[in-house]
C-alpha positions as CSV (number, residue, x, y, z in Angstrom):
1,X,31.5,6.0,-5.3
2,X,31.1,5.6,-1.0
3,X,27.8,5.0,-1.3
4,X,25.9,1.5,-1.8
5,X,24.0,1.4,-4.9
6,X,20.6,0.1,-5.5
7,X,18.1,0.7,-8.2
8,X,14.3,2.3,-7.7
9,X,12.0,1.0,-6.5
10,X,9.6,-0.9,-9.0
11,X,6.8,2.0,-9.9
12,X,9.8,4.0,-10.7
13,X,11.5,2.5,-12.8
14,X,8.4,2.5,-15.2
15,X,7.8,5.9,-14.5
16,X,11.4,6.7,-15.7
17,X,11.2,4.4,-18.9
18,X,7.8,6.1,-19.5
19,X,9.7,9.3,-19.5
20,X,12.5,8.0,-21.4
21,X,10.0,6.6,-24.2
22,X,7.9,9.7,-24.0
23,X,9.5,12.2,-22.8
24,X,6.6,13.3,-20.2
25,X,5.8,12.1,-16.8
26,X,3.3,9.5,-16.3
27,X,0.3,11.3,-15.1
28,X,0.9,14.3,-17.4
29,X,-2.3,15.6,-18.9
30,X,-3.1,14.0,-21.8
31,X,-1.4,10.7,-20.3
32,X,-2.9,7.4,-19.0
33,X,-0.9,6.4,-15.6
34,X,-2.0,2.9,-15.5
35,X,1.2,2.5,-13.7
36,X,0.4,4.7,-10.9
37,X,-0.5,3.8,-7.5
38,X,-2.6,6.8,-6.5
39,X,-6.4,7.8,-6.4
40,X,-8.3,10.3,-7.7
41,X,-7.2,13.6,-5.9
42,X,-10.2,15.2,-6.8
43,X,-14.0,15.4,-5.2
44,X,-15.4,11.4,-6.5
45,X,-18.9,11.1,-7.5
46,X,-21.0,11.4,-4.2
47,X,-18.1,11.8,-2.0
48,X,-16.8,14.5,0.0
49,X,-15.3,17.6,-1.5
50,X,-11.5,18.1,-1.4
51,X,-10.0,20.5,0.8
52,X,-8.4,23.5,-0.9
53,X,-6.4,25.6,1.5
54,X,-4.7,25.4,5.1
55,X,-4.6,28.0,7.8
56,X,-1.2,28.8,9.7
57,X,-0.1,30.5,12.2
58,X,3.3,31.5,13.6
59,X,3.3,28.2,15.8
60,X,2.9,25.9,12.8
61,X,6.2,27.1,11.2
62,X,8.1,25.5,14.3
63,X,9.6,22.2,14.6
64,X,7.4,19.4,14.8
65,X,6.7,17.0,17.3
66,X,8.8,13.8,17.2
67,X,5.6,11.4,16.4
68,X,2.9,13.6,15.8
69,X,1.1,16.9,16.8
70,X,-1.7,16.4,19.1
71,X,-4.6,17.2,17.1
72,X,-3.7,14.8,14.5
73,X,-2.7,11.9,16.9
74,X,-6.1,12.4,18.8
75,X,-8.1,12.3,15.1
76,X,-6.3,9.0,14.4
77,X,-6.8,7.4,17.7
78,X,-10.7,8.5,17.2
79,X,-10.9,7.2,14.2
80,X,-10.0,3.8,15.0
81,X,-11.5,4.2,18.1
82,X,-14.9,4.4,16.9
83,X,-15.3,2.5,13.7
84,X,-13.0,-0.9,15.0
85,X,-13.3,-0.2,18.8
86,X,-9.8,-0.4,18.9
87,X,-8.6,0.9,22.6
88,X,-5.7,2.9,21.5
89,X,-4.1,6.2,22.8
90,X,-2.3,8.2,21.6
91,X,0.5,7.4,22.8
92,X,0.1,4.2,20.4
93,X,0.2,6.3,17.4
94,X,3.0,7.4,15.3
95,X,2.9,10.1,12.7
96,X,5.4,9.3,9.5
97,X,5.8,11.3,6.2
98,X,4.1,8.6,4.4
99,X,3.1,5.0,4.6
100,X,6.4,3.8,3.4
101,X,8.8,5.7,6.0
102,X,7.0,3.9,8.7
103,X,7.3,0.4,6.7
104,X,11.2,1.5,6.6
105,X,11.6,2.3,10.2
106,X,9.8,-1.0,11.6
107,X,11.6,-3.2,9.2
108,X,15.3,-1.0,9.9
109,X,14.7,-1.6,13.6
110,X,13.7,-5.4,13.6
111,X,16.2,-7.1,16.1
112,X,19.1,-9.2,14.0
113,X,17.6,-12.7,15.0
114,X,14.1,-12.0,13.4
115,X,13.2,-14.0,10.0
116,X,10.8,-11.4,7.6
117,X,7.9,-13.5,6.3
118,X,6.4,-12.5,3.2
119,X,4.0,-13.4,0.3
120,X,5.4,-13.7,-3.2
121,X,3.8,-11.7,-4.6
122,X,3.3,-8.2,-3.0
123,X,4.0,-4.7,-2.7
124,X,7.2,-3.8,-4.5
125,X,8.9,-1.8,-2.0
126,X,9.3,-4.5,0.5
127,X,11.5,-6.1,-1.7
128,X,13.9,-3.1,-1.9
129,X,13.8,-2.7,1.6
130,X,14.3,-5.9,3.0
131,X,17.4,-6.8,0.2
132,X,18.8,-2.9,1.3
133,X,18.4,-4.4,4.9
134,X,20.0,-7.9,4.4
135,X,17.1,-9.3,6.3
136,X,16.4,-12.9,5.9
137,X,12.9,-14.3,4.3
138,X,10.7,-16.9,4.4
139,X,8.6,-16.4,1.4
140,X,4.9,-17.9,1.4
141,X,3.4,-19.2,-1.7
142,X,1.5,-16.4,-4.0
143,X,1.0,-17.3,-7.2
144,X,-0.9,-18.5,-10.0
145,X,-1.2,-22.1,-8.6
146,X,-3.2,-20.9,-5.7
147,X,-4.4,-18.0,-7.2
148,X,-2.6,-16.0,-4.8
149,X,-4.4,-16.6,-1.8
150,X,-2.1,-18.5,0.3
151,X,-4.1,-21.1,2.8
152,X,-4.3,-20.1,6.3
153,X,-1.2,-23.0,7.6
154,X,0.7,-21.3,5.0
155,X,1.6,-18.9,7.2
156,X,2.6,-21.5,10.0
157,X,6.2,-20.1,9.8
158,X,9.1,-21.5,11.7
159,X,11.9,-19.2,12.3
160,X,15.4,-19.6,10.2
161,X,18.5,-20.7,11.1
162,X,20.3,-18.4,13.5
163,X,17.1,-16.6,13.9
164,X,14.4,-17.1,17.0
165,X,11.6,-15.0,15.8
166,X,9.6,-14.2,13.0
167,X,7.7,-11.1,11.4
168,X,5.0,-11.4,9.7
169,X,4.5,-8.2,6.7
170,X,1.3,-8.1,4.7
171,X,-0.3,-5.5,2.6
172,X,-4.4,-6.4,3.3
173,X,-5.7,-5.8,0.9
174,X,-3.2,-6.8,-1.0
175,X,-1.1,-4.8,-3.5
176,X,-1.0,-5.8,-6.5
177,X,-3.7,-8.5,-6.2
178,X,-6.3,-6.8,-4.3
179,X,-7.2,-9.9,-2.6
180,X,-8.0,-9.3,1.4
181,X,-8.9,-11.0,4.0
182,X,-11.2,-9.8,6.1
183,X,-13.5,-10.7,9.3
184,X,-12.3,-14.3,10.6
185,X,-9.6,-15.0,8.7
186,X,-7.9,-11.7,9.8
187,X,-8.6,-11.8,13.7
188,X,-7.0,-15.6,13.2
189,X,-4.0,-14.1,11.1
190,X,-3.7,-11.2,14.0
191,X,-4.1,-13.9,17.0
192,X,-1.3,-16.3,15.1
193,X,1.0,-13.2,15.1
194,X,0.4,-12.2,18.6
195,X,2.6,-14.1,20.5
196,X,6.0,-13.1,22.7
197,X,8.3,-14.4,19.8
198,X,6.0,-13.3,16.8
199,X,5.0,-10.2,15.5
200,X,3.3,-8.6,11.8
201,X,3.2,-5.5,10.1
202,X,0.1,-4.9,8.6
203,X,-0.2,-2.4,5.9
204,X,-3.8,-0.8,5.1
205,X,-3.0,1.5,2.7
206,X,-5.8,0.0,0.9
207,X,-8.2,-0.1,4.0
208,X,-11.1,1.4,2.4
209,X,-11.1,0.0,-0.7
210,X,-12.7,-3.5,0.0
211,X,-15.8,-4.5,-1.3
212,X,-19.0,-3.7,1.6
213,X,-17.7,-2.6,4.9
214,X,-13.3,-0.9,5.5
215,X,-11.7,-3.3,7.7
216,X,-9.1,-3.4,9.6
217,X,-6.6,-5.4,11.7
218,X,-7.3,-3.4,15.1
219,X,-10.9,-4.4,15.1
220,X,-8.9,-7.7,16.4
221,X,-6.6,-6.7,18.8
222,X,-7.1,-7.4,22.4
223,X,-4.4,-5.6,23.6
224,X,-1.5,-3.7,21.0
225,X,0.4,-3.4,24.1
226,X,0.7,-6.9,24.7
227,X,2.3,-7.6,21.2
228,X,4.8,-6.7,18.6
229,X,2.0,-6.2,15.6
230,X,2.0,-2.7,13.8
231,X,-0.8,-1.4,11.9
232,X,0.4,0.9,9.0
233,X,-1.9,3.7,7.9
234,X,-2.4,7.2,6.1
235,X,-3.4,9.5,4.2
236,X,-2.4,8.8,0.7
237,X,-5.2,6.6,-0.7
238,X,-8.0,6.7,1.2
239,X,-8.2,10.2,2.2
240,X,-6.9,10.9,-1.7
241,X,-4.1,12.9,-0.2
242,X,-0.8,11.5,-1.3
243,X,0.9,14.8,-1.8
244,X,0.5,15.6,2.1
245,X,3.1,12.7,2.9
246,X,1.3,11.6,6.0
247,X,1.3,8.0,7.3
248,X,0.9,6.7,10.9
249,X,2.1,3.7,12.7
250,X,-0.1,2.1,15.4
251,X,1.9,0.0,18.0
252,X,2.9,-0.4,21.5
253,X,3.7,2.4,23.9
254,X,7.7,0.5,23.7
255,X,7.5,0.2,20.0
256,X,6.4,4.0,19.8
257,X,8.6,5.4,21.9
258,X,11.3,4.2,19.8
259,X,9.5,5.5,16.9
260,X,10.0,9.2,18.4
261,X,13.5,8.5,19.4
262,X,14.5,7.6,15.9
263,X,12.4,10.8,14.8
264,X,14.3,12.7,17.2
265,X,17.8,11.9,15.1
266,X,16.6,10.3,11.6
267,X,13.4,12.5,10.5
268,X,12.6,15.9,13.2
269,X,9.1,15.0,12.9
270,X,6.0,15.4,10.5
271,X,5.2,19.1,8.3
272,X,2.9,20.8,10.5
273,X,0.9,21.9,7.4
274,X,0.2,18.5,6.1
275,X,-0.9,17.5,9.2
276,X,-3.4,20.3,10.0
277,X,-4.7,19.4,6.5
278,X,-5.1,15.6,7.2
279,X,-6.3,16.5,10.5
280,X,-9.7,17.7,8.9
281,X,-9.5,15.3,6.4
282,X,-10.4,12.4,9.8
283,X,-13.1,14.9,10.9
284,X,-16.0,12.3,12.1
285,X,-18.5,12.8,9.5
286,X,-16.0,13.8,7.0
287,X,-14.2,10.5,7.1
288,X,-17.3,8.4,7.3
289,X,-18.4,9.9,4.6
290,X,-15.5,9.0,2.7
291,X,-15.3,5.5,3.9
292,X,-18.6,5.1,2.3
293,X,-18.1,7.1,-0.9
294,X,-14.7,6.0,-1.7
295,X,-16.1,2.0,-1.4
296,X,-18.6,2.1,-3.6
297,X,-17.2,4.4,-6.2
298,X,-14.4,2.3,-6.4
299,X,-16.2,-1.1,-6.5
300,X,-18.0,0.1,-9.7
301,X,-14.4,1.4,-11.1
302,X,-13.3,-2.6,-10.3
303,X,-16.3,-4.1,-11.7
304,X,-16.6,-2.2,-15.0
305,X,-12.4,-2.4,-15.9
306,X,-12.8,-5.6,-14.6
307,X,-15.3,-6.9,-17.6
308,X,-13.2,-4.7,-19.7
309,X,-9.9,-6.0,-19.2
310,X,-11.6,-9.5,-19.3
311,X,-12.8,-9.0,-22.5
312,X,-9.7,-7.7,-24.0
313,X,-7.9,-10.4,-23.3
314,X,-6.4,-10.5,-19.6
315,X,-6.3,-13.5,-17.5
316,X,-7.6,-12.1,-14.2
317,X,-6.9,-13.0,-11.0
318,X,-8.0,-10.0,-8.7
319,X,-9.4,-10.4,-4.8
320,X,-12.0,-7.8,-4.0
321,X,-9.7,-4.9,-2.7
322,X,-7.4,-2.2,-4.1
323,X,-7.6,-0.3,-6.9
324,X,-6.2,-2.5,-9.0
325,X,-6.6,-5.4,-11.9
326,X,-4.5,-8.0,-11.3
327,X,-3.8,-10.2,-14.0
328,X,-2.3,-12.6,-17.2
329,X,-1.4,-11.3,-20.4
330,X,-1.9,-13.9,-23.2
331,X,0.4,-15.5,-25.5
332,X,3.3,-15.7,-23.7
333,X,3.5,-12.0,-23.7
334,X,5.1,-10.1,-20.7
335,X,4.3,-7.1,-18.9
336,X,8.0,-5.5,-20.2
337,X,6.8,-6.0,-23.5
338,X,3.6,-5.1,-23.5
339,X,4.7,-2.0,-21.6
340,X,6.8,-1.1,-25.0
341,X,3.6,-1.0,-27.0
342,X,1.7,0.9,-24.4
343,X,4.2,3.5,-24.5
344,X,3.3,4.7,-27.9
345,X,-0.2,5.3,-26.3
346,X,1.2,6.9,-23.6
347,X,-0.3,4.8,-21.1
348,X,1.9,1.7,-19.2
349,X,1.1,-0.3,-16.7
350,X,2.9,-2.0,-14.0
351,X,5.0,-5.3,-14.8
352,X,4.5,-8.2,-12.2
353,X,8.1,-9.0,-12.0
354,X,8.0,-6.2,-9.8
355,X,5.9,-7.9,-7.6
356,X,7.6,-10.5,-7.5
357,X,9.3,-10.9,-4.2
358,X,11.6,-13.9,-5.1
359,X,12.9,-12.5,-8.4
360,X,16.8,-12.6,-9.1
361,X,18.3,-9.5,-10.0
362,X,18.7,-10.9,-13.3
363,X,16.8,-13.4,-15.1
364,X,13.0,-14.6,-15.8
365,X,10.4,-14.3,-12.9
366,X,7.3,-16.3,-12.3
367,X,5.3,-13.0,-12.4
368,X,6.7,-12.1,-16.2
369,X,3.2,-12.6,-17.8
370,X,1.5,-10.7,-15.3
371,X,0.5,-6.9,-14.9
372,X,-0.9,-4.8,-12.5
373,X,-3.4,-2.0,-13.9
374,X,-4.6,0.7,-12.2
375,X,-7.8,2.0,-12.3
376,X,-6.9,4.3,-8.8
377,X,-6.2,7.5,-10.6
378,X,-9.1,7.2,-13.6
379,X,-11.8,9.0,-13.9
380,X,-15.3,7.9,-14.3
381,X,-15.4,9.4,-17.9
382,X,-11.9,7.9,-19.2
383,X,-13.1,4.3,-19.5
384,X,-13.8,4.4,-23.0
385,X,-10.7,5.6,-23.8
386,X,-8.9,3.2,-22.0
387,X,-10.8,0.4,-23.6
388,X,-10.5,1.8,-26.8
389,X,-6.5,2.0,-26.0
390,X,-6.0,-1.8,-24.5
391,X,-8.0,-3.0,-27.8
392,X,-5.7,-1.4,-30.0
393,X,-2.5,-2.8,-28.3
394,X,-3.9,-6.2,-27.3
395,X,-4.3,-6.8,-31.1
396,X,-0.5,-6.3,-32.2
């Protein structure tokens, strides 16, 4: 072996016991991916339809631009333009194949005296990258105790020892728990990490799937340029596109232009395809109309599994974003176990030691009786289903 060894990340390794118990994929007809962090790729009730087809030419089957083609840097900086007033170029913007390449490269790049500050409970590949990239953490409380809402001195973080700065990385809202902050609490979380020796990395996967308005981070930045904050983005949830691997980094012009340096060597840009596709996915009207559609539709989907999962027996604890139920299984049972019995339904959902970002490699975690269900890829017509399903196994 010359390679280092690591295991997958968290959603794949229940993917692959899924397959090993059922031989099918998770999100195979007939299957219930409960595990899966992905929308509906389909046209939602009142929202717009899904486009079906792309258009190329003989330029489009060229290399790609190191951090974006123009058209599709120019629809991002409009769109954050216009709904947060943001004041960005595009030479702030950064086109990634996916959310999670982005997350890699910021992280990979962080200088070598720079403590990672983190919640403990959050989205599972951070943990994977930041143990891949030896980095050192500072976690902040996340759990049961304060319902995983950490208080805003919480995150009054001194740097290590033998490091001088610190780097702030957040999923809002948050994955797993879906709890967000939002308005005042996030322009003081932006302003706390603004600062010549600070810095954050906000992820917004999740960005319009907060009850009422989207939000975002760069409604509260004075200035990108003036800081070391990075405001992840793309297409995979809401635009319901994961399959076109498109994700964007908003920074400063520095931060950026080492962005398209590392493409230049590490990634030779973007497909041009996928992004002519998520191009006139941000059309104006387009996307406004699926900021709105894809908020409510999914704040009914929260509400109703919400009562559901409540009623067969789960301990919630879920904040008012994402798309999913975040919550306590009863009787001492964990989410590894109660993942064997779904199996036989196949359905599964995600266990919380996966979320858990101060897990050992071996040994209990703190997050063992919890699970994170998705309702993301469900359709309005499965609930019964479901319900019918979680009874069953909830009364083993």
């Amino acid at each position: 072996m010359i390679l280092t060894t690591f295991p997958p990340m968290g959603v794949y390794e229940t993917l692959f016991k899924f397959a090993d118990a059922t031989n099918k994929y998770m999100g195979d007809p007939g299957t219930h991916p409960w595990a899966q962090g992905y929308p509906l790729t389909s046209q939602i009730p009142g929202g717009p339809p899904m486009p079906t087809s792309v258009t190329l030419g003989p330029l489009d089957l060229k290399y790609p631009k190191a951090t974006g083609e123009q058209p599709m840097l120019e629809a991002i900086v409009n769109y954050y333009n216009e709904f947060y007033d943001a004041g960005i170029t595009t030479d702030n913007v950064a086109v990634f194949a996916g959310g999670r390449p982005a997350i890699f490269a910021t992280l990979a790049f962080l200088l070598e005296d720079t403590t990672v500050a983190l919640e403990e409970t959050e989205y599972t590949p951070y943990y994977d990258v930041l143990n891949v990239l030896n980095r050192k953490v500072h976690l902040i409380q996340s759990n049961a105790e304060n319902r995983f809402t950490p208080a805003p001195d919480q995150y009054d973080i001194d740097p290590l020892d033998g490091t001088s700065a610190t780097f702030l990385v957040k999923s809002n809202p948050c994955n797993p728990t879906g709890v967000t902050l939002k308005g005042e609490a996030l322009r003081a979380l932006v302003q706390k990490f603004s600062g010549a020796k600070q810095g954050a990395l906000i992820d917004e996967a999740y960005e319009f799937f907060g009850d009422g308005e989207p939000e975002s981070a760069m409604r509260y930045i004075d200035n990108i340029d003036d800081t070391n904050l990075f405001v992840i983005g793309a297409a995979t949830k809401g635009l319901q596109a994961p399959g076109l691997r498109i994700g964007w980094a908003i920074a400063s012009k520095e931060h950026i232009e080492i962005f398209r340096n590392y493409s230049s060597f590490g990634m030779g840009g973007v497909s041009r395809a996928s992004q002519l596709m998520a191009t006139e996915m941000l059309e104006p009207t387009r996307v406004a109309w699926a900021r709105k559609s894809i908020c409510e539709f999914y704040a009914m989907q929260r509400e109703r599994y919400g009562k559901g999962l409540a009623e067969a027996g789960l301990e919630l604890f879920t904040g008012g974003g994402g798309f999913y139920h975040w919550g306590r299984l009863p009787g001492g049972l964990t989410g590894d176990e109660f993942n064997e019995r779904l199996f036989k339904h196949e359905a599964g959902i995600l266990p919380g030691r996966l979320c858990d970002m101060a897990r050992a490699a071996e040994g209990p975690s703190q997050l063992d009786p919890f699970i994170r269900f998705s309702f993301g890829p469900l359709a309005a017509e499965s609930f019964d289903e479901d319900m019918d399903i979680l009874s069953k196994v909830f009364a083993n």
